[in-house]
N, C-alpha and C positions, 0 to 999 in steps of 0.2 A: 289915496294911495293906489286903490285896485285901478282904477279908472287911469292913473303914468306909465303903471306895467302893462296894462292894455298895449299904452301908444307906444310907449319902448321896443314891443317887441314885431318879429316879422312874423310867428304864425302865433294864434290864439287860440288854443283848446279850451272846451265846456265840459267837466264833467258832471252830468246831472242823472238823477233817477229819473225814472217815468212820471213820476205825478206831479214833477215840476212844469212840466209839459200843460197839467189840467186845469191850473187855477193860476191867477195875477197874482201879480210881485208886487209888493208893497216898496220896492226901492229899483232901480235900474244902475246898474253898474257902467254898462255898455250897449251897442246896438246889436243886432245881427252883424250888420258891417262888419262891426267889428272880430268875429270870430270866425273861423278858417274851420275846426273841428269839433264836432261833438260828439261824444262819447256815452252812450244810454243802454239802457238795458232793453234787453227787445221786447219789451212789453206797450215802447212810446208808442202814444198813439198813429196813423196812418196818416191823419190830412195836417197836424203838427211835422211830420217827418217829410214832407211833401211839402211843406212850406220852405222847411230848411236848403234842401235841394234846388228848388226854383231859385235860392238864394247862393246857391253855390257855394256850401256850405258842407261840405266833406262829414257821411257820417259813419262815425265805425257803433258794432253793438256789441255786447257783451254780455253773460248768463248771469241773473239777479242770484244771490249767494241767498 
């Protein structure tokens, strides 16, 4: 299901905390490709944030509560 709304749509935003950034995923939903915006707390790491970018990859940040 998450993987139709992917393709369905025209922009794809991520919201993820920073420590999603530090360890593997045990499932993939989608690729980079696929996502247009990420939304993170500014604590993500520097060369993860840099990867995104190279990938053209729109990133907004926000203050951890």
């Amino acid at each position: 299901m998450k993987r139709g709304m992917i393709a369905a749509e025209h922009k794809v935003a991520l919201l993820s905390d920073a420590s999603k950034f530090r360890e593997p995923t045990f499932c993939e939903v989608g690729s980079m490709a696929d996502i247009h915006i990420v939304v993170t707390e500014a604590g993500a790491l520097a060369n993860e944030c840099q990867a995104l970018r190279d990938a053209a990859v729109e990133l907004r940040f926000v203050e951890a509560a």
